[in-house]
ROTOR-905337 format. One line per 4 residues: number of its first residue (from 1); their letters; for each residue x, y, z of C-alpha. Coordinates in Angstrom, 2 decimals. Each point is the difference from the previous one (the first is absolute). Example, Ala and Ser with C-alpha at 12.3 -4.5 7.8 and 13.67 -1.06 7.14 Angstrom:
# ROTOR-905337
1 = AS = 12.30,-4.50,7.80  1.37,3.44,-0.66 $
# end
This chain:
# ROTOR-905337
1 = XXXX = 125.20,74.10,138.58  0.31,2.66,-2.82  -0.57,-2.73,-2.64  -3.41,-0.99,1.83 $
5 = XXXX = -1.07,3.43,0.52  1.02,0.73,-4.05  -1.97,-3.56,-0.99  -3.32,1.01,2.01 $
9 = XXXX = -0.23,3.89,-1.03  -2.55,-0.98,-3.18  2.88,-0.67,-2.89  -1.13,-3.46,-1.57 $
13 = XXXX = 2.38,-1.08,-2.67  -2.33,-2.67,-2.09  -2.93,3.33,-0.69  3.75,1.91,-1.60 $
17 = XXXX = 1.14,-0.62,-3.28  3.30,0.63,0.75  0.37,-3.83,1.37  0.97,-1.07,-4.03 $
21 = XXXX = 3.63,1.77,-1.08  -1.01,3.59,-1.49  1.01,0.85,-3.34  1.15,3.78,-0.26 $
25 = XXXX = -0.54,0.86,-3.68  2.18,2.77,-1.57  -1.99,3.14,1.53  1.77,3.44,0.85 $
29 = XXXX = -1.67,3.04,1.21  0.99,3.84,0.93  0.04,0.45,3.78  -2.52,-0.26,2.22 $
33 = XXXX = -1.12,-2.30,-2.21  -3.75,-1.44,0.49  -1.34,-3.62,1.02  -2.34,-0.36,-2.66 $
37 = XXXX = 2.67,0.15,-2.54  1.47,-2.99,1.34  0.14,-3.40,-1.25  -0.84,-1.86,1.94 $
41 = XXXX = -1.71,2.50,2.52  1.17,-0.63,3.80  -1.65,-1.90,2.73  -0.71,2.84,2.74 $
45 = XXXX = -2.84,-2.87,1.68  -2.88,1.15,-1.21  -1.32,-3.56,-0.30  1.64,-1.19,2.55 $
49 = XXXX = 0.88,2.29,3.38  -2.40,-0.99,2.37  -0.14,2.45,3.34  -0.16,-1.34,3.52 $
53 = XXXX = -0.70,3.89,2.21  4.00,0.52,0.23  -0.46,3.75,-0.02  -3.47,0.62,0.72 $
57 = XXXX = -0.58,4.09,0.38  3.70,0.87,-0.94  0.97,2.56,-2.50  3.00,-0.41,-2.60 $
61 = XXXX = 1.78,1.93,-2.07  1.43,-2.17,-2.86  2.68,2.34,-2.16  0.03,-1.52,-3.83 $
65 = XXXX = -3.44,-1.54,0.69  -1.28,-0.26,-3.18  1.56,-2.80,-2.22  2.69,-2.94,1.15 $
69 = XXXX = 0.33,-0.80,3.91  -1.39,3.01,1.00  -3.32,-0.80,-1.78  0.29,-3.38,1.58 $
73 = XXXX = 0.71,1.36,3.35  -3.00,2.35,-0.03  -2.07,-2.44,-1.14  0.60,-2.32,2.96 $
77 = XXXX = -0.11,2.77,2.63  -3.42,0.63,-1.29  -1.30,-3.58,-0.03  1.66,-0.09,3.48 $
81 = XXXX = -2.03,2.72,1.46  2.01,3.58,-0.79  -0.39,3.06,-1.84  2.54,0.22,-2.23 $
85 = XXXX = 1.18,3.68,-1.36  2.86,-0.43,-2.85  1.97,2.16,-2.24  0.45,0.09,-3.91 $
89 = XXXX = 1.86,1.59,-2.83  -2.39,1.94,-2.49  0.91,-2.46,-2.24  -0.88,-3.03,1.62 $
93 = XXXX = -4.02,1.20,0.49  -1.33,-2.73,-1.74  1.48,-2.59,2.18  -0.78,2.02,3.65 $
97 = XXXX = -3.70,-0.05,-1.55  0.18,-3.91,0.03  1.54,0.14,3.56  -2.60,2.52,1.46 $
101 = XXXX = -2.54,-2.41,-1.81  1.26,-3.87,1.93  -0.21,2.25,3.25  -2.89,1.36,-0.24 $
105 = XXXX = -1.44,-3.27,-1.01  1.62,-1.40,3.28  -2.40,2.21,1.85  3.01,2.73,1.17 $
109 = XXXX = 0.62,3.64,-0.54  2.61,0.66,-3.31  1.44,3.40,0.37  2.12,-0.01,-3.46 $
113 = XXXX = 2.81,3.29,0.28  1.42,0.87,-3.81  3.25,1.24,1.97  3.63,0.11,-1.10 $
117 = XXXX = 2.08,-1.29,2.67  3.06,1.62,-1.42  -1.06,3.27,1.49  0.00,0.55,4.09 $
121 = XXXX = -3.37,1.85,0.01  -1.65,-3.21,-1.76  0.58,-1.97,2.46  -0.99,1.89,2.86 $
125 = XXXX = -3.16,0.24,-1.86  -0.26,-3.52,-0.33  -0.10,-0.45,3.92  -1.66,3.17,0.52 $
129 = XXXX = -3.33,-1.26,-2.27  0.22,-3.19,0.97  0.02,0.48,3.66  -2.94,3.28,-0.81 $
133 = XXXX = -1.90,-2.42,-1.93  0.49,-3.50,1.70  -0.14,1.45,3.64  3.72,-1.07,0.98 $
137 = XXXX = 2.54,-2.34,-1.56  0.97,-3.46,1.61  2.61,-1.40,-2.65  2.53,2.13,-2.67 $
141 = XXXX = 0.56,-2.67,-2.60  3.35,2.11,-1.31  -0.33,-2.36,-4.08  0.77,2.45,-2.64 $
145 = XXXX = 3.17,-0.39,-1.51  1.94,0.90,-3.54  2.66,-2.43,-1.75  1.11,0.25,-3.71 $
149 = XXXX = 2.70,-2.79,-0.86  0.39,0.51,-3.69  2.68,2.40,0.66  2.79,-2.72,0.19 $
153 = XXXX = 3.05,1.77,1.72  0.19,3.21,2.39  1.58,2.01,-3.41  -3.74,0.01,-1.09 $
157 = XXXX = -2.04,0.84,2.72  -1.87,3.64,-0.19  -0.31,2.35,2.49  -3.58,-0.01,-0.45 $
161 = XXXX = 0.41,-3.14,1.21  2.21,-0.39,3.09  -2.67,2.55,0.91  -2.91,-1.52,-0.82 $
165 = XXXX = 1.23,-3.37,1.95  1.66,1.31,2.91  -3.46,2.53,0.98  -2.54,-2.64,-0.73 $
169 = XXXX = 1.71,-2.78,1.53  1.22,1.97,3.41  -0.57,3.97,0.17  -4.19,-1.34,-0.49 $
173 = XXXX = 0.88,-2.17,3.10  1.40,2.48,2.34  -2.21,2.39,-0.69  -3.38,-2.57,0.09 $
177 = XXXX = 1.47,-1.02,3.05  0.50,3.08,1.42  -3.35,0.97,-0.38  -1.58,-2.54,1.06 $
181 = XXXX = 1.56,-0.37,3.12  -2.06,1.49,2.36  -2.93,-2.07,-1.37  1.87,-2.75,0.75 $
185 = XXXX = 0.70,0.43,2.92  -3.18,0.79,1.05  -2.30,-3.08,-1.39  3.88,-2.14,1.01 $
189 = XXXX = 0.06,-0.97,-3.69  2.57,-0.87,-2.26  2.18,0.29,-2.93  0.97,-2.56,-2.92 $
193 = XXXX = 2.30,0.89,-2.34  0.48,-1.88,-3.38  3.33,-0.83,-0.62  1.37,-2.44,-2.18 $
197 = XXXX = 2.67,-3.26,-0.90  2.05,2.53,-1.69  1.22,1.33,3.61  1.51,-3.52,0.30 $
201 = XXXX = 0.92,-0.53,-3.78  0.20,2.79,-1.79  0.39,0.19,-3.60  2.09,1.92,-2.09 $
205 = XXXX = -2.71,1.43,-1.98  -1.36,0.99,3.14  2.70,1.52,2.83  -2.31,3.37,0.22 $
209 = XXXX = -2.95,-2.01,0.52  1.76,-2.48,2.04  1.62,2.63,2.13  -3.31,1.42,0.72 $
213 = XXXX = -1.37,-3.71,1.15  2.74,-0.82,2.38  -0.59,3.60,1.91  -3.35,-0.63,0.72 $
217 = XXXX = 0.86,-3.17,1.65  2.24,2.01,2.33  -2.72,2.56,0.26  -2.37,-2.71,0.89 $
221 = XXXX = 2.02,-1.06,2.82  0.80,3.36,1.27  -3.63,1.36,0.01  -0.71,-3.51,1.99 $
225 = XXXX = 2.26,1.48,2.60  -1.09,3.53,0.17  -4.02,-1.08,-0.19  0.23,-3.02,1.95 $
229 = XXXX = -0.28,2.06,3.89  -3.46,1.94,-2.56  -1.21,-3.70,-0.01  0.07,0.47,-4.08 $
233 = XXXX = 1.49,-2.84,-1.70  2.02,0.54,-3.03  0.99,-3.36,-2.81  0.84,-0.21,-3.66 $
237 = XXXX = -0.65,-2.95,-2.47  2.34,-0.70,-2.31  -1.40,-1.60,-3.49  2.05,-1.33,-2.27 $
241 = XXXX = -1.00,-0.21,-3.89  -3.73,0.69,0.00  -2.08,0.71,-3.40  -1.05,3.41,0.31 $
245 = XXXX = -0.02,2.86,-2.49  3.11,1.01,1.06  1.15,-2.73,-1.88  -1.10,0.49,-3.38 $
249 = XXXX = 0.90,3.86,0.14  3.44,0.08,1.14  1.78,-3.76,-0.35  1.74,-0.64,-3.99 $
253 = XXXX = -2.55,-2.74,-1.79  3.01,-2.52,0.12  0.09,0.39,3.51  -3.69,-0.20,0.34 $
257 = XXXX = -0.87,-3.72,-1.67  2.25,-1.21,2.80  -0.85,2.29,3.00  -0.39,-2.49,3.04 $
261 = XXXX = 2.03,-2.98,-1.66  2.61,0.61,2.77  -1.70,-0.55,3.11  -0.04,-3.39,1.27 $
265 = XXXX = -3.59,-0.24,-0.13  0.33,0.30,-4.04  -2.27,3.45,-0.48  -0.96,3.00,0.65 $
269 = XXXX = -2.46,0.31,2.63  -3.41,1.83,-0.34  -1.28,3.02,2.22  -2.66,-2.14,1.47 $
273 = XXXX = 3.01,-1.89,1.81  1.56,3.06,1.65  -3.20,1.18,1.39  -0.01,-2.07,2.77 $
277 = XXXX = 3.34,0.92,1.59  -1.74,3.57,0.60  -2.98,-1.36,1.21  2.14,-1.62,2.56 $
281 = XXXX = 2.00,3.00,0.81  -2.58,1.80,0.42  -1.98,-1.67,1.92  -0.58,0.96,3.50 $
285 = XXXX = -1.09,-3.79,1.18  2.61,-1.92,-1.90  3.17,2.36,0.10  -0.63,1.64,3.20 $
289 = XXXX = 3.98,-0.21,1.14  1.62,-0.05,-3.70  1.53,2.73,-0.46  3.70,1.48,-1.93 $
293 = XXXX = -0.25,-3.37,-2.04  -0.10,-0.71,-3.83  -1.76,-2.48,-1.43  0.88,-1.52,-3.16 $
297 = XXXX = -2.34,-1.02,-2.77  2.33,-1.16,-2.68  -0.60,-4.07,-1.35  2.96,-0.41,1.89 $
301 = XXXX = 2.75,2.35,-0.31  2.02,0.56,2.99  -0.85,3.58,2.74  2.96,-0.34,2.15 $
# end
């Protein structure tokens, strides 16, 4: 049922040209890092996500909307009928102005927020303008998230980071959560939460990161229970490797040429592929009575 719902939500693989084996070239970039620094640039669907009225008149808020899935995300909400309100580092302007352009040229609302999620009173904000702006707020699309794996072992990692990983990746989502709750509740919403195949097999490089990823599964499942009687839904997807600036700016280049290899699908998969899982979850037609679930997107890697 989910694979039907996944092959009719507008991803066509022959209009992508991820369907030949990508070549990662040596690249590296400081974090964010940007998407048209990237070699080759990501699919996020432009050419290809096709919209069928899924979410007609709702209003998202899409954190880390602006490059990578969340771009891809935000573009299909819009070409599915939504607003779509997102958040962005200062640093990563020039990609939210390409995602505030494919929306806008879907025909939607863009409500682009320069907010750092690290900091509580951003992201009220975030829901505060979106729902001030946007009239309410349907679906929290919880997507930012920080990794760095070229620290190796636990001896090297910084302060400044553990902090930087474990705010972004989970204080942002308690506290987006939180304050979006009552929206929620009232326009019986929901929540997705992007988690990831490191919460099943976590790397070395990446046990903060990895840490972070397997809470938010259990925080998926036990928002699912306290929503669920609020008639608000609450799922994560969980991608495995997927070409996004994150990439470039915080994987070693050795590591990089290969990224994807490992999956039994042979490569890393492309934002335009994830997109479609949160169409699905999202959608108050097709997912109606999914809720406290994850979904894996990961060319094959086990989410059990």
């Amino acid at each position: 049922m989910i694979v039907n719902r996944l092959a009719a939500s507008g991803y066509r693989r022959g209009m992508n040209t991820h369907d030949e084996d990508p070549q990662f070239p040596s690249q590296q970039q400081e974090p964010p890092g940007l998407t048209g620094e990237m070699r080759p640039e990501p699919d996020h669907g432009e050419q290809s996500y096709v919209g069928h009225g899924r979410l007609d008149g709702q209003v998202a808020l899409i954190t880390g909307g602006d490059s990578g899935i969340g771009r891809a995300v935000a573009l299909a909400y819009a070409r599915e009928g939504a607003d779509v309100a997102f958040t962005y580092l200062p640093e990563e302007k020039p990609d939210a102005d390409v995602t505030t352009d494919l929306v806008r040229q879907a025909g939607r609302t863009a409500l682009p927020l320069e907010l750092d999620l690290m900091d509580r009173s951003a992201c009220d904000e975030a829901v505060e303008r979106t729902t001030k702006e946007l009239g309410k707020l349907d679906i929290l699309v919880n997507n930012a998230g920080f990794q760095m794996a070229r620290d190796e072992t636990i001896d090297e990692f910084t302060d400044e980071r553990i902090d930087r990983t474990l705010k972004t990746n989970l204080y942002a989502l308690l506290w987006l959560v939180r304050a979006a709750a009552p929206h929620l509740r009232e326009a019986r919403g929901c929540v997705i939460n992007n988690a990831s195949i490191q919460a099943y097999s976590p790397s070395t490089s990446l046990l903060d990161y990895a840490a972070t990823k397997s809470a938010i599964n259990n925080l998926t499942v036990n928002l699912a229970a306290q929503f669920g009687p609020d008639g608000v839904r609450v799922n994560a997807v969980a991608p495995g490797p997927i070409w996004t600036p994150l990439q470039p700016a915080t994987q070693p280049v050795e590591k990089l040429r290969q990224f994807g290899a490992d999956t039994p699908l042979g490569r890393a998969g492309q934002p335009a592929e994830v997109a479609p899982a949160f169409v699905f979850l999202a959608s108050p037609g097709d997912a109606s009575y999914v809720s406290g679930t994850v979904l894996g997107v990961t060319g094959g890697k086990a989410v059990f």
